[in-house]
PAZAPA-4460 file (N, C-alpha, C; in steps of 0.05 Angstrom, whole numbers, plus 32768, in hexadecimal, padded with zeros to 4 digits):
% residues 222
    n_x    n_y    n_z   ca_x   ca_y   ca_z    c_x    c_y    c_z   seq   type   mol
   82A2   7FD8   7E25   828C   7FDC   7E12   8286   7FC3   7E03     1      X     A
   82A1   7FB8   7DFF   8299   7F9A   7DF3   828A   7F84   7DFB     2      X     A
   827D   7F8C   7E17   826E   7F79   7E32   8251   7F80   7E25     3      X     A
   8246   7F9F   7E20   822B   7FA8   7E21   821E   7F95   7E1D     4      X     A
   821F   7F96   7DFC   8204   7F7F   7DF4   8202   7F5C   7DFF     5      X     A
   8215   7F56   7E11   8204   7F48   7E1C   81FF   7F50   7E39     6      X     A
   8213   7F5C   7E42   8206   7F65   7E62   81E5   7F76   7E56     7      X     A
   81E9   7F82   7E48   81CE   7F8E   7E45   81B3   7F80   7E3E     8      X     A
   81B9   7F68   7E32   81A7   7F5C   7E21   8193   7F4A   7E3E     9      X     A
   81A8   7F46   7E53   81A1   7F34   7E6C   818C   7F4F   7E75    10      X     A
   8199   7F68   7E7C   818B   7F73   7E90   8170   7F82   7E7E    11      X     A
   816A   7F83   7E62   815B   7F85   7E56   814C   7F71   7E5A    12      X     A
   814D   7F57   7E5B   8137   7F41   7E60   812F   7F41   7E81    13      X     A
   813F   7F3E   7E93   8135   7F44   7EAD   8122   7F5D   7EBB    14      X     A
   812B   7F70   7EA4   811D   7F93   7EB0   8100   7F83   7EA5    15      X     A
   8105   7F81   7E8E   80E8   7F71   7E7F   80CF   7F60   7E90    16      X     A
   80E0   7F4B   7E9E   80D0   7F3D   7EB3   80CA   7F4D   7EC7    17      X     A
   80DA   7F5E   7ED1   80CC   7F6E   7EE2   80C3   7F88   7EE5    18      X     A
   80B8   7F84   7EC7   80A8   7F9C   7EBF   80AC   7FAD   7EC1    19      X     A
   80C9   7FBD   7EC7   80D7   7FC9   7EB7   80D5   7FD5   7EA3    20      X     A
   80BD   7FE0   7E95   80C1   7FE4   7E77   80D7   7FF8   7E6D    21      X     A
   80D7   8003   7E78   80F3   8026   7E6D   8107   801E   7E6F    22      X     A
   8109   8015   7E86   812C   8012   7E82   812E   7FF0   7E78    23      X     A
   811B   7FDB   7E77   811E   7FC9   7E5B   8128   7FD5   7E3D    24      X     A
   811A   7FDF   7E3D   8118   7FEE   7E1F   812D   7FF9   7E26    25      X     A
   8140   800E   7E2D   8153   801D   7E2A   816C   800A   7E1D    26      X     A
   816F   7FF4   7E36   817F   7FDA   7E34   817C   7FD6   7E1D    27      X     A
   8168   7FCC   7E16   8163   7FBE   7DF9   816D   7FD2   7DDC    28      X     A
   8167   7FE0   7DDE   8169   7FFD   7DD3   818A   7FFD   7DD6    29      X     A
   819A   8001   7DE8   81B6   7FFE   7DE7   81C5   7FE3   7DE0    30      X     A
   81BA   7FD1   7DE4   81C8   7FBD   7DCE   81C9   7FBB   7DB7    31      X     A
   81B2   7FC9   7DA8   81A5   7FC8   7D90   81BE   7FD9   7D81    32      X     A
   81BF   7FE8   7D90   81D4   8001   7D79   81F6   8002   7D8D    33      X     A
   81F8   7FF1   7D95   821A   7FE8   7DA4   822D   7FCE   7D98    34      X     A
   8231   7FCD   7D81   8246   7FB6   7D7E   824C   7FA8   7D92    35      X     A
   824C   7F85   7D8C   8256   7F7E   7DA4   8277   7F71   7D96    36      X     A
   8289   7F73   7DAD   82A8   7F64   7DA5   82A3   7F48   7DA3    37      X     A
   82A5   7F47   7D93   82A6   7F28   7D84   82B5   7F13   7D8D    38      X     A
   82D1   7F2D   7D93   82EA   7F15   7D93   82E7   7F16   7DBE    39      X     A
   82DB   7F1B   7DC8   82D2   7F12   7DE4   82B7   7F03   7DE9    40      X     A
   82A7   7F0C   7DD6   8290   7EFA   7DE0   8280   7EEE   7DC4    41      X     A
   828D   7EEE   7DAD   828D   7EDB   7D9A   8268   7EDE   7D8C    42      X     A
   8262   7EC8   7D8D   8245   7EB9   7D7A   8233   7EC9   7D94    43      X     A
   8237   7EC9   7DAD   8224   7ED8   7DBE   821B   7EF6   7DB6    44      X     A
   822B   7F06   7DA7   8227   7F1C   7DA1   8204   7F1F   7D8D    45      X     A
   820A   7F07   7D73   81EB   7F09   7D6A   81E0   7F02   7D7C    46      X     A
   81E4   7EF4   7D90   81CA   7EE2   7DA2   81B7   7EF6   7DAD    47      X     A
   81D1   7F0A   7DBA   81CB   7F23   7DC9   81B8   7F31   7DB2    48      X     A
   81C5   7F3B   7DA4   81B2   7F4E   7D91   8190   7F44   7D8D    49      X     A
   818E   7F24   7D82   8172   7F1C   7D8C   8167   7F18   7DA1    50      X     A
   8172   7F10   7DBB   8164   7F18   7DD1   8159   7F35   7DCA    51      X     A
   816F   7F42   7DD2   815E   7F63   7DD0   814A   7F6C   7DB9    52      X     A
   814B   7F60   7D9E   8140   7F69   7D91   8124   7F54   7D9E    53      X     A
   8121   7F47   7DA3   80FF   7F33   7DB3   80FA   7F43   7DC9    54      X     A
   8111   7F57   7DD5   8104   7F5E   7DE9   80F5   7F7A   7DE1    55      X     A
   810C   7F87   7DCC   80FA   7F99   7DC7   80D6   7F93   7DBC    56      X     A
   80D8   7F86   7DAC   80BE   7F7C   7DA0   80A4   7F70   7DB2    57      X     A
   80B3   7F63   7DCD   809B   7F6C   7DE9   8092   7F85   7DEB    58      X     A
   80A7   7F96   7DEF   80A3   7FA9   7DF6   808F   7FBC   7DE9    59      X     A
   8097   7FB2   7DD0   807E   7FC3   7DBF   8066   7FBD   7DBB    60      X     A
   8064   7FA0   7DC1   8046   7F98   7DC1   8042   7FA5   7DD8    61      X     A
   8048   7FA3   7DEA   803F   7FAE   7E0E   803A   7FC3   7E02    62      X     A
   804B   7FDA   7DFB   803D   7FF4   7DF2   802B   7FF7   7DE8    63      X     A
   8031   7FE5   7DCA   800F   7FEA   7DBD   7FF2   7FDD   7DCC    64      X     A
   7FEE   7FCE   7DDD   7FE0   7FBE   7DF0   7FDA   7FD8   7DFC    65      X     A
   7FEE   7FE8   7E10   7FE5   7FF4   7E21   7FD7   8017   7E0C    66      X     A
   7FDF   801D   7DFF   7FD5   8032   7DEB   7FB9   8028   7DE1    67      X     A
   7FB5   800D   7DD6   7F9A   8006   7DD1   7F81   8010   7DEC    68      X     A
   7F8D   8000   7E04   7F84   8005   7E19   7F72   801C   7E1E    69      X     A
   7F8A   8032   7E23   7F86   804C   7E21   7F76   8059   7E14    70      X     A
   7F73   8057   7DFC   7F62   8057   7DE3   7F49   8052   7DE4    71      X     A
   7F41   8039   7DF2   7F2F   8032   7DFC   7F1A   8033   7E0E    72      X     A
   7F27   8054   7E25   7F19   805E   7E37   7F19   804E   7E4E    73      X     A
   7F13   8034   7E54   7F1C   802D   7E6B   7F2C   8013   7E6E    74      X     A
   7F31   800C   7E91   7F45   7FF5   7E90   7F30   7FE9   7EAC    75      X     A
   7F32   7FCE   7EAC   7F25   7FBF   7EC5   7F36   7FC3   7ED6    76      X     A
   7F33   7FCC   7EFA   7F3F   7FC5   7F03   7F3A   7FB9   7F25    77      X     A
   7F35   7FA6   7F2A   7F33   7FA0   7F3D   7F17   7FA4   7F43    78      X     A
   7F05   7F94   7F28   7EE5   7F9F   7F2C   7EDD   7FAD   7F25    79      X     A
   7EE8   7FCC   7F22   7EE8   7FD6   7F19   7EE9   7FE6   7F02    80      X     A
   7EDC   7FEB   7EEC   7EDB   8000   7ED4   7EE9   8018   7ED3    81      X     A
   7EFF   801D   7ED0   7F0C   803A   7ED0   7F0B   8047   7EBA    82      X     A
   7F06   805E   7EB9   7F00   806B   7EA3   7F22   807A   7E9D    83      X     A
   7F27   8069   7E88   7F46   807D   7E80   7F45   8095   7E6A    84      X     A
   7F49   80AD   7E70   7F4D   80C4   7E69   7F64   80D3   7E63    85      X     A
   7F63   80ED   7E56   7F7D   80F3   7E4F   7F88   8108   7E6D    86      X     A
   7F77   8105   7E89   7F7F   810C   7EA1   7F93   80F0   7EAB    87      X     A
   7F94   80E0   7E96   7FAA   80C7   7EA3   7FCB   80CF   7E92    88      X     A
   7FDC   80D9   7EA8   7FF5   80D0   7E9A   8007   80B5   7E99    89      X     A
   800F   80B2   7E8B   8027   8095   7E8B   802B   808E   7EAA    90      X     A
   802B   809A   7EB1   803B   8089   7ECF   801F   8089   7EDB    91      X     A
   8006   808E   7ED7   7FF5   808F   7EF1   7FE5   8074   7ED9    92      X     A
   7FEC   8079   7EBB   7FD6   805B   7EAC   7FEE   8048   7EB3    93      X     A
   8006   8046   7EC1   801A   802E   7EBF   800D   8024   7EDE    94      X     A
   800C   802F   7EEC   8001   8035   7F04   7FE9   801E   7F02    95      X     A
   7FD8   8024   7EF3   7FBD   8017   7EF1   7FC7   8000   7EDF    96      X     A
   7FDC   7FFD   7ED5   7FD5   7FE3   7EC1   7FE7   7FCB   7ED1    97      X     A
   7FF9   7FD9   7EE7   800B   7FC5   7EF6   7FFD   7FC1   7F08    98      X     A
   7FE3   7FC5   7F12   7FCB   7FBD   7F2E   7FD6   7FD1   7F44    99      X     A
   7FEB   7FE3   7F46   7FF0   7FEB   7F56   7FE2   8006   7F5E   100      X     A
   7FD1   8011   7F51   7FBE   8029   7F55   7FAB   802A   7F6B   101      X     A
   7FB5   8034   7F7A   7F9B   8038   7F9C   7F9C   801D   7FA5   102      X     A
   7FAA   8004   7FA0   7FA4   7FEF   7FA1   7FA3   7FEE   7FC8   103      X     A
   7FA8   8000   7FDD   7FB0   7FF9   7FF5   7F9D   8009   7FFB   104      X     A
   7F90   8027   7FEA   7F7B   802A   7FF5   7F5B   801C   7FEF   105      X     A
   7F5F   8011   7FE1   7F46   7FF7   7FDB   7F4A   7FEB   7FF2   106      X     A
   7F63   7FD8   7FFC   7F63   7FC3   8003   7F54   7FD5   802C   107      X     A
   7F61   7FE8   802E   7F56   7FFA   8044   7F39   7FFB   803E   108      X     A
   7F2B   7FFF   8025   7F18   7FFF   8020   7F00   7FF5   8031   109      X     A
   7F09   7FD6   801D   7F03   7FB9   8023   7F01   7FB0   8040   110      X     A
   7F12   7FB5   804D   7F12   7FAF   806C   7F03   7FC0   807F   111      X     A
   7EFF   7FD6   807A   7EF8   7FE8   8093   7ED7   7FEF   808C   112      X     A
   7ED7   7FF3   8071   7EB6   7FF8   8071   7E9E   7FE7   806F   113      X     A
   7E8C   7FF3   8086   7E83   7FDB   8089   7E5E   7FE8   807C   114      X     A
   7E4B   7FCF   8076   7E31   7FD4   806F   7E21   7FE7   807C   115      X     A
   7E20   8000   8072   7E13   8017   807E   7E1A   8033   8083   116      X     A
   7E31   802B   807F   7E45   8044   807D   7E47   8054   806C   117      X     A
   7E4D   806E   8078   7E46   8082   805E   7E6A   808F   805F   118      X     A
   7E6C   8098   804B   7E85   8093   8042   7E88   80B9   8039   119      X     A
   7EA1   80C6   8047   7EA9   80E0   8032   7EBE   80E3   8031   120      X     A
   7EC0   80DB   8011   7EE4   80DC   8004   7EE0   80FA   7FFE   121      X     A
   7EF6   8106   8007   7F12   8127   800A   7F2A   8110   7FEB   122      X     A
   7F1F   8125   7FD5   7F35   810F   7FBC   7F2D   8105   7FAB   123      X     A
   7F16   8106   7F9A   7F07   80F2   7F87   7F26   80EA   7F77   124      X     A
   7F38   80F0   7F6F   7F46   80EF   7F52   7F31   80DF   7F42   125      X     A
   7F36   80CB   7F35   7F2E   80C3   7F1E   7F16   80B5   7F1E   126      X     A
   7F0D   80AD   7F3C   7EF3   80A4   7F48   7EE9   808A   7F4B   127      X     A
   7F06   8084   7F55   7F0A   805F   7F51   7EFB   805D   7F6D   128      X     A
   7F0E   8067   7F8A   7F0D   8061   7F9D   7EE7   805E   7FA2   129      X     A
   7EDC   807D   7F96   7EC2   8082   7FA3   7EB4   8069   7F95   130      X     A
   7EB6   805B   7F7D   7EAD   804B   7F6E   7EAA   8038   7F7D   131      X     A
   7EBE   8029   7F90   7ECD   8018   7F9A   7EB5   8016   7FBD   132      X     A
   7EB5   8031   7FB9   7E96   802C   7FD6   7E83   802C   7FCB   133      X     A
   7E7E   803E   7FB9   7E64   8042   7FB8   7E56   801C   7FA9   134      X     A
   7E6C   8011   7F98   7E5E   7FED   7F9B   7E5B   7FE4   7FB5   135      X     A
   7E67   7FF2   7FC6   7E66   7FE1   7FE0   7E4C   7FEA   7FF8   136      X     A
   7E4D   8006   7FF1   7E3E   8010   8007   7E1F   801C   7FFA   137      X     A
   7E1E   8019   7FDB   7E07   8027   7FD2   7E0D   8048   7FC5   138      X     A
   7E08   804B   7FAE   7E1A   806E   7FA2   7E09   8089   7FB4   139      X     A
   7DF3   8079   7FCB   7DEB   8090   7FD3   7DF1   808C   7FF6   140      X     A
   7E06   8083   7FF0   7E17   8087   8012   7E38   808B   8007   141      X     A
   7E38   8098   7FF8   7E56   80A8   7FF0   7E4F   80BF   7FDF   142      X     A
   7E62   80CD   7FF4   7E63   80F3   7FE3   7E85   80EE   7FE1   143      X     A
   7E86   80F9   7FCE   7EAA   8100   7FBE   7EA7   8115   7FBA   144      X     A
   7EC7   8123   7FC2   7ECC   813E   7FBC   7EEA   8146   7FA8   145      X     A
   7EE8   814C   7F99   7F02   814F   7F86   7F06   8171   7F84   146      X     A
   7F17   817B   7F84   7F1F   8192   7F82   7F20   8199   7F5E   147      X     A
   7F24   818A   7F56   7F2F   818C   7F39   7F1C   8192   7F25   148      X     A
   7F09   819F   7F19   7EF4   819C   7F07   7EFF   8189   7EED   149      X     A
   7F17   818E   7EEC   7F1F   8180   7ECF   7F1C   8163   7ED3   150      X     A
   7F1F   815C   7EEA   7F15   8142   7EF3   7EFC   8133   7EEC   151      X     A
   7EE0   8144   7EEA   7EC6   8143   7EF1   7EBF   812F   7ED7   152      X     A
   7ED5   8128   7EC2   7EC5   8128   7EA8   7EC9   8102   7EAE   153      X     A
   7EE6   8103   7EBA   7EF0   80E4   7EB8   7EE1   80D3   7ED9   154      X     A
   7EDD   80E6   7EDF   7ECF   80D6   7EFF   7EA6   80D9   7EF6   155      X     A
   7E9F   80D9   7EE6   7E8B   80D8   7EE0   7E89   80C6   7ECC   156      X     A
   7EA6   80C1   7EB5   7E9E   80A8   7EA9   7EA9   8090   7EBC   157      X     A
   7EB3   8094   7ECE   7EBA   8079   7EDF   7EA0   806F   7EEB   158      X     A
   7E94   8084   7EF2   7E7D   807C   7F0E   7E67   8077   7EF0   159      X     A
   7E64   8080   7EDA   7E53   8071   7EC2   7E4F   804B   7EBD   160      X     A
   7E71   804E   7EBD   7E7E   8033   7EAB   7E76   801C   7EC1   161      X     A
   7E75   8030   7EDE   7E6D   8014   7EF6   7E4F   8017   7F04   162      X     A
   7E3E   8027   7EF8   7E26   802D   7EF9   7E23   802E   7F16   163      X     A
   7E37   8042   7F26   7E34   8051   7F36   7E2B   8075   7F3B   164      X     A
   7E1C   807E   7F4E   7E17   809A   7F49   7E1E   80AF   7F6A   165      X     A
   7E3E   80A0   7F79   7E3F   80B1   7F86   7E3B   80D5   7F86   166      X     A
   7E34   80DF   7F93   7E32   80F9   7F94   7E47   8104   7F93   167      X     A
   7E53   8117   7F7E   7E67   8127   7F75   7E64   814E   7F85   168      X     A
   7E79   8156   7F8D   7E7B   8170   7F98   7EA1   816F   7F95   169      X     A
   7E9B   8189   7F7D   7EB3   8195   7F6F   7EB7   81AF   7F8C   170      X     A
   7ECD   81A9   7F8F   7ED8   81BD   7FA2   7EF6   81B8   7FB5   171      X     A
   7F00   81BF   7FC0   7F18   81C1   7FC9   7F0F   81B3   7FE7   172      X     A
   7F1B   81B1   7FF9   7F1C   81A7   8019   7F30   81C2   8022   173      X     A
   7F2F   81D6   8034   7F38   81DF   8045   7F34   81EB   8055   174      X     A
   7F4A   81FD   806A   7F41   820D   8083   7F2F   821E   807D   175      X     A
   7F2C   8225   8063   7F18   8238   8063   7EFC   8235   804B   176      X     A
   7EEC   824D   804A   7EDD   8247   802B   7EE4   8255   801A   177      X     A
   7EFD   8263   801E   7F08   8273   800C   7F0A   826A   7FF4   178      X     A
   7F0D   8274   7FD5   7F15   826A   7FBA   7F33   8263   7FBF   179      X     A
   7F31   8247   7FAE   7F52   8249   7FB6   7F5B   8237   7F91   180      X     A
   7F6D   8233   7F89   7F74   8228   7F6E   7F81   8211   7F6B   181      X     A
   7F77   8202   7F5E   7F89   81E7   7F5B   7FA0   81ED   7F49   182      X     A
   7FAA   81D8   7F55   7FCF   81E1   7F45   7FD2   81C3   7F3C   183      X     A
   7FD0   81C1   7F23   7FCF   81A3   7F17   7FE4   8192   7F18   184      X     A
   7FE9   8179   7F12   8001   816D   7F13   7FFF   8166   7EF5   185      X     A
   8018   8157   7EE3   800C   8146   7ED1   8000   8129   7ED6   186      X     A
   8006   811C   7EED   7FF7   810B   7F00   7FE6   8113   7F0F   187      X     A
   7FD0   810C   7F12   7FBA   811E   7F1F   7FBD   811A   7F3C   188      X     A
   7FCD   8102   7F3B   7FCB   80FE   7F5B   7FD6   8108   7F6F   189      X     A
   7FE9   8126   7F59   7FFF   8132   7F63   7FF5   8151   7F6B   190      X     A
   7FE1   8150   7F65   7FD1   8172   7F64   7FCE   817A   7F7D   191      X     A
   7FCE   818B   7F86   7FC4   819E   7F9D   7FB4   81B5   7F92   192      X     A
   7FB1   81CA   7FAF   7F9B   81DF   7FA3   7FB3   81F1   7FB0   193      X     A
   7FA7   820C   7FB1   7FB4   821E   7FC2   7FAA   8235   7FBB   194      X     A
   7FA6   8248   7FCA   7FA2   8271   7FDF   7F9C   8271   7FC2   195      X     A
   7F87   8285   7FB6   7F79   8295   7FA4   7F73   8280   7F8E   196      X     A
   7F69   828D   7F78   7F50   827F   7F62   7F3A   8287   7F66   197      X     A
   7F2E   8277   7F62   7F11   8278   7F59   7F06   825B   7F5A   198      X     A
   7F0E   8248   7F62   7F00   822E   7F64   7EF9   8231   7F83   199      X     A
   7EDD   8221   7F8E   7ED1   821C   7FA5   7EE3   8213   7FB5   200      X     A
   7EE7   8219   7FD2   7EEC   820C   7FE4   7EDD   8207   7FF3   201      X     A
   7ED6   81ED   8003   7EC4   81E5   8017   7ED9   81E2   8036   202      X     A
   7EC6   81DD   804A   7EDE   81D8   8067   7ED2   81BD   806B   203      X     A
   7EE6   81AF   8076   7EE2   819A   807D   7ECF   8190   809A   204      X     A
   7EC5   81A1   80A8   7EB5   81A3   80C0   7E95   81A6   80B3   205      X     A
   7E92   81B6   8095   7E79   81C1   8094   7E79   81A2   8077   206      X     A
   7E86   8196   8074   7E85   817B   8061   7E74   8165   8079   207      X     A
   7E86   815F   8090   7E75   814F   80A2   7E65   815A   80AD   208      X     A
   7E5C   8170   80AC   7E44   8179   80B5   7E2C   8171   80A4   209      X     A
   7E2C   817C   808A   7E17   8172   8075   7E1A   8155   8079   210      X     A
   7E31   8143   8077   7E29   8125   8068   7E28   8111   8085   211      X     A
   7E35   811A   809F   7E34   810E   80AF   7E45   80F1   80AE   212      X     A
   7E5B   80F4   80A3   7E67   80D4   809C   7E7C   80CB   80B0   213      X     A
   7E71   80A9   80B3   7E86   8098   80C0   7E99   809F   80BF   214      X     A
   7EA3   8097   80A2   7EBC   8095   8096   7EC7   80B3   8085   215      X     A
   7ED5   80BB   808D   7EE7   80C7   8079   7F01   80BA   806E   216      X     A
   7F02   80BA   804E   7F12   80B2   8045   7F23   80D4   8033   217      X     A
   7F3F   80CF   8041   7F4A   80ED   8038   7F5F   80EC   8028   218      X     A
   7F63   80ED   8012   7F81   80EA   7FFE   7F86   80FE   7FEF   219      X     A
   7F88   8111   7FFF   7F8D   8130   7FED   7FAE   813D   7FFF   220      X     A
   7FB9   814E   7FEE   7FCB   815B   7FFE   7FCB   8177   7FF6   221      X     A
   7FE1   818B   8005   7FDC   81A4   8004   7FC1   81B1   8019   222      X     A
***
């Protein structure tokens, strides 16, 4: 126990660099309230205590930075205007503030669609991706489909903020047209639908029938 505050004070600055924030902060947080033995590691013990206490004090600017953010309704990302809402939890806004959000389906994006293409995303979530064609291909060669209505409010200020106007259709994707119910996540990206409700289902045969598209882009489960 007489080791913590400085074994901790190291892995509090390294979790830090690598962005790490929770378990930085925990570290930091446990040196803060752990005596260190004096008579093994001497004058290092304050040293330790101010490391951790600087690291805490990152940490809290990052927080208040990313709370401002939030506050703010949206974040740039990758060109894009995202509209942040209270359909964003912590791990899906950490998601977006570390670049790592859809970042592989953009980059699939980017590569495969080509000038002319008409585009039908199965998945609006937050309405990055459709955003993400519709600059590319024109907002009237992409239809998006989101199951979620609670969705409708934050994928309409995204496609605002980037003065895009893909075509929106609230409804489910499945074997049938039966009503079927979304079952929410507190990450949206975690939601499915499933058997009874009262929200629309569409089939996926009578979708390419109406829009006739190249490309389907599909990121739904369940």
């Amino acid at each position: 126990a007489g080791f913590i505050p400085e074994f901790g004070s190291i892995l509090a600055w390294v979790q830090m660099k690598r962005g790490d924030i929770d378990n930085a902060s925990r570290w930091a947080q446990l040196v803060q309230i752990c005596p260190p033995d004096r008579k093994r590691i001497g004058h290092r013990g304050k040293e330790c205590h101010e490391r951790a206490k600087a690291v805490l004090g990152v940490l809290d600017a990052h927080n208040r930075a990313v709370t401002e953010k939030r506050a703010s309704g949206q974040r740039s990302l990758r060109g894009v205007s995202l509209a942040i809402t209270d359909r964003f939890s912590p791990t899906m806004l950490a998601a977006v503030e570390s670049g790592s959000y859809e970042a592989a389906e953009h980059a699939l994006l980017e590569e495969l669609l080509s000038p002319g293409d008409r585009l039908l995303e199965l998945g609006a979530g937050c309405g990055y991706l459709a955003t993400v064609a519709a600059q590319r291909l024109g907002s009237e060669s992409v239809v998006t489909v989101e199951a979620d209505p609670q969705m409708e409010a934050t994928i309409r200020k995204t496609f605002a903020l980037n003065s895009v106007s893909p075509r929106r259709v609230v409804g489910s994707v499945a074997g049938s047209a039966e009503p079927r119910q979304v079952v929410r996540a507190e990450d949206f990206w975690s939601a499915t639908t499933a058997p009874g409700g009262d929200e629309p289902a569409l089939t996926l045969s009578d979708l390419v029938a109406e829009h006739c598209p190249p490309v389907v882009l599909c990121d739904i489960e369940g």
